[in-house]
C-alpha positions in Angstrom: -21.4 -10.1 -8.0 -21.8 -9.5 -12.0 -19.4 -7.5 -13.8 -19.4 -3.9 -14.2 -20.8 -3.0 -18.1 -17.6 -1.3 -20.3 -17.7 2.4 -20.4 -18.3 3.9 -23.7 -14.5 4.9 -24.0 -13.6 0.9 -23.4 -16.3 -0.4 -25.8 -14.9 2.3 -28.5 -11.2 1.1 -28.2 -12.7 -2.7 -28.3 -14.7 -1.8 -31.5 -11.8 0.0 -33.0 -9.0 -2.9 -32.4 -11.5 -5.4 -33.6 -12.0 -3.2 -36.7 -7.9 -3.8 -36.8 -8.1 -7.7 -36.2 -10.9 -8.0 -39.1 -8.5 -5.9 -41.5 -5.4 -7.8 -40.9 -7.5 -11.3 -40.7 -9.2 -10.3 -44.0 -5.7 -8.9 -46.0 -4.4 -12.2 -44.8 -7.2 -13.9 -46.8 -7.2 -11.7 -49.9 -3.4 -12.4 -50.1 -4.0 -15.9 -50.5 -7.0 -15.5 -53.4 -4.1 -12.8 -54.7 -1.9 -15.7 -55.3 -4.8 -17.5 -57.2 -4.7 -14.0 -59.7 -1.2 -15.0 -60.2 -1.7 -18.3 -61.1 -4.7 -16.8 -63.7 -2.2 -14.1 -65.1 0.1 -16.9 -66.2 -1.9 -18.9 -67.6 -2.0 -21.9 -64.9 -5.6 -21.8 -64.3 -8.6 -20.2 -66.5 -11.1 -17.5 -65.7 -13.0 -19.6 -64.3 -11.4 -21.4 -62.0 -10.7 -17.9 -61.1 -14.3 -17.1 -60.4 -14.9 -19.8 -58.3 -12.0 -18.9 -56.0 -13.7 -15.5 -56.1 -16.7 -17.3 -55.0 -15.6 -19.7 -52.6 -13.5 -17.0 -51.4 -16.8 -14.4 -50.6 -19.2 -16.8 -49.7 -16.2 -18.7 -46.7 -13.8 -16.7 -45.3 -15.0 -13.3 -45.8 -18.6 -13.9 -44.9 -17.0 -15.5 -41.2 -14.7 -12.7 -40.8 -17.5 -10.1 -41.6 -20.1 -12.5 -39.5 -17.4 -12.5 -36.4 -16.7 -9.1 -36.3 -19.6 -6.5 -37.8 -22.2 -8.5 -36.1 -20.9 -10.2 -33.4 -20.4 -8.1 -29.7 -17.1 -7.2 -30.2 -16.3 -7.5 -25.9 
């Protein structure tokens, strides 16, 4: 027996709570690199240390959250 496909109102409601997951995971993330503006504003690290948070920031966790949810099958 194989599963019955979602209906389109199913695969809406999974599309928009995974649009929620990837904001809250992605706010999560951005707090932390937040944190590292801190540290530039006083003076703890330098503009570019900065920029490679940025970076490392963009190119890790943001490119796996976008990669999980906007181009994954959300069911």
């Amino acid at each position: 027996m194989s599963a019955r496909p979602f209906t389109k109102a199913q695969k809406r409601e999974i599309r928009r709570l995974a649009g929620l997951a990837h904001e809250r995971e992605l706010s999560t993330a951005a707090a932390d690199l937040q944190s590292e503006f801190e540290r530039w504003r006083r003076g703890e690290i330098d503009v570019f240390v900065l920029n490679d948070h940025i970076h490392k920031f963009h190119d890790g966790v943001a490119r796996d959250l976008y990669k999980r949810y906007a181009m994954g099958e959300a069911e």
